[in-house]
C-alpha positions as protocol buffer text, in pm:
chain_id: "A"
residue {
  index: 1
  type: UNK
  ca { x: 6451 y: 10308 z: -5491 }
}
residue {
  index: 2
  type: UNK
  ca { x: 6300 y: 10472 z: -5151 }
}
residue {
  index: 3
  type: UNK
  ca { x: 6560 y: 10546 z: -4885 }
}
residue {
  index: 4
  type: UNK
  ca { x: 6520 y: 10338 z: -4574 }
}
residue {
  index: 5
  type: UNK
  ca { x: 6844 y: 10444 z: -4362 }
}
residue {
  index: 6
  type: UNK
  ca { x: 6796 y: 10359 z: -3999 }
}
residue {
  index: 7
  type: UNK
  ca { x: 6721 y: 10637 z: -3782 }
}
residue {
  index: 8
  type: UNK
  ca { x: 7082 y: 10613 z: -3558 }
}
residue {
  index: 9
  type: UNK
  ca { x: 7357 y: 10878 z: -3512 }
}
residue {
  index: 10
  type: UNK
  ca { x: 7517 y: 10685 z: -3719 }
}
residue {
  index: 11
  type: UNK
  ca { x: 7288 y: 10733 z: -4013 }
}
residue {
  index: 12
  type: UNK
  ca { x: 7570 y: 10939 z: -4286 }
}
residue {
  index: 13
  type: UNK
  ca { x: 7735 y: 10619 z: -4311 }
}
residue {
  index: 14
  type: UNK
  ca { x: 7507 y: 10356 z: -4297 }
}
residue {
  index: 15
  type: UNK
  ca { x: 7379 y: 10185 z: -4572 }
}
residue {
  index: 16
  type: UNK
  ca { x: 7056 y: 10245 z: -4818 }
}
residue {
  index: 17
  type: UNK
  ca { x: 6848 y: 9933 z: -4811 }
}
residue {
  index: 18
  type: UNK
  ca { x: 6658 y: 9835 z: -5161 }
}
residue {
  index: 19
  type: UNK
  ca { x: 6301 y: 9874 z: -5078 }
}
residue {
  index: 20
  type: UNK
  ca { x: 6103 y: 9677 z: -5365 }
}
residue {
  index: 21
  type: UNK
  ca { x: 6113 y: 9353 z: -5448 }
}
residue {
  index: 22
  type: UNK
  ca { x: 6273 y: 9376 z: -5807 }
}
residue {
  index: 23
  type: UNK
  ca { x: 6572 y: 9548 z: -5671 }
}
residue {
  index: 24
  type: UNK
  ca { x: 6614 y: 9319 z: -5381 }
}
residue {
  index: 25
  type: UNK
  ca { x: 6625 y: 9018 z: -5655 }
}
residue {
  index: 26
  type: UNK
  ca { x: 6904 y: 9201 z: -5865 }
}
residue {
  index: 27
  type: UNK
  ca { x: 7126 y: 9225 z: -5582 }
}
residue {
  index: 28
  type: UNK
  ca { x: 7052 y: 8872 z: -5520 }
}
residue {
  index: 29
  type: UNK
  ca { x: 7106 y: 8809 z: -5882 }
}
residue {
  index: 30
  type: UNK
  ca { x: 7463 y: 9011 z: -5831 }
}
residue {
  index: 31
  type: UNK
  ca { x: 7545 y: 8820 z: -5546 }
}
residue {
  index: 32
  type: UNK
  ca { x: 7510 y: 8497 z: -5721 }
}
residue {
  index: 33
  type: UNK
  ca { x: 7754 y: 8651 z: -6026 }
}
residue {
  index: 34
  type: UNK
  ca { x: 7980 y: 8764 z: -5816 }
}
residue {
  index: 35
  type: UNK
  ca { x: 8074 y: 8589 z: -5548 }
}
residue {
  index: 36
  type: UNK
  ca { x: 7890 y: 8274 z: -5546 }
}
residue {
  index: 37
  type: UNK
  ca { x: 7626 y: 8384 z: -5272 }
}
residue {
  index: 38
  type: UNK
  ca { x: 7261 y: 8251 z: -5325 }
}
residue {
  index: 39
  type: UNK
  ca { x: 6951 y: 8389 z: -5219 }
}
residue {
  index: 40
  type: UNK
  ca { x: 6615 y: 8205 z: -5227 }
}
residue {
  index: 41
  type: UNK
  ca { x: 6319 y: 8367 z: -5160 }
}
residue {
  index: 42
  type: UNK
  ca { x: 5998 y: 8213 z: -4986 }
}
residue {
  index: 43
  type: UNK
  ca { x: 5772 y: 8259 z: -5292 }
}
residue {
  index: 44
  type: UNK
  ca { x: 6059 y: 8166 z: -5543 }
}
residue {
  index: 45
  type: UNK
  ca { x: 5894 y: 7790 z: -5688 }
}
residue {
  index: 46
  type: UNK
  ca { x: 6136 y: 7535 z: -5624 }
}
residue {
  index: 47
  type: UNK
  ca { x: 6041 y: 7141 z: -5640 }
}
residue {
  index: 48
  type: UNK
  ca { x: 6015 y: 6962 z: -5260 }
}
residue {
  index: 49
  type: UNK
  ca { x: 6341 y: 6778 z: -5377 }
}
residue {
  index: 50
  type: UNK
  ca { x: 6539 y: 7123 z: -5408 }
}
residue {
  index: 51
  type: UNK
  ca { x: 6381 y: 7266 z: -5118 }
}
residue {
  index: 52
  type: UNK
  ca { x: 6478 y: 6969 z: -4882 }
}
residue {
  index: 53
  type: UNK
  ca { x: 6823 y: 6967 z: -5044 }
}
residue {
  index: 54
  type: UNK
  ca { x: 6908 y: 7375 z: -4961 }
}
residue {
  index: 55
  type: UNK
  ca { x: 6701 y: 7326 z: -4561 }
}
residue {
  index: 56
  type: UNK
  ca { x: 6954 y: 7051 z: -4546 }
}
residue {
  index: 57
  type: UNK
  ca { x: 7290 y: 7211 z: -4647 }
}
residue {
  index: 58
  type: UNK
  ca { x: 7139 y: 7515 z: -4413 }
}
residue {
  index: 59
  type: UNK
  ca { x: 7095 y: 7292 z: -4118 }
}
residue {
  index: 60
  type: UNK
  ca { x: 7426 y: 7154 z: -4157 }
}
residue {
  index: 61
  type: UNK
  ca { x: 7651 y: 7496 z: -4196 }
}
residue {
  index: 62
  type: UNK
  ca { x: 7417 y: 7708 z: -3912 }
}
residue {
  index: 63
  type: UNK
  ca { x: 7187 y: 7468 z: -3748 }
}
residue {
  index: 64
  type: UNK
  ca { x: 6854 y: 7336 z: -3706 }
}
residue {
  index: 65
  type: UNK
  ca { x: 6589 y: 7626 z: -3755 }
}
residue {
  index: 66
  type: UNK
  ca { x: 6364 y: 7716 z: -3483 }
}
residue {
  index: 67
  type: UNK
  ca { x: 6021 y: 7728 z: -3552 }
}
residue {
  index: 68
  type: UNK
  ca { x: 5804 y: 7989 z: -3313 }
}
């Protein structure tokens, strides 16, 4: 994993952000085990039926997306 801390006085205590793609879906994958959180990502293949279902409940709990 490549350390990506953001440049800020701050920097000692901030966070290391996973930089590839397999270790952003593991902590994805621990968020799910662990708490319930889901992540979907754009390229992840879901049917139009699932996708419509998640943009829904999103709409609902943070409202409508803006499109630029």
């Amino acid at each position: 994993m490549t350390d990506h801390r953001i440049r800020t006085s701050l920097g000692r205590s901030a966070a290391v952000t996973p930089a590839d793609d397999d270790a952003l879906r593991a902590l994805a994958q621990q968020a799910w085990r662990r708490n319930g959180t889901a992540v979907f990502f754009g390229d992840q293949k879901l049917t139009e039926a699932e996708r419509r279902v998640i943009e829904a409940a999103a709409a609902k709990l943070y409202g409508e997306r803006r499109t630029t």
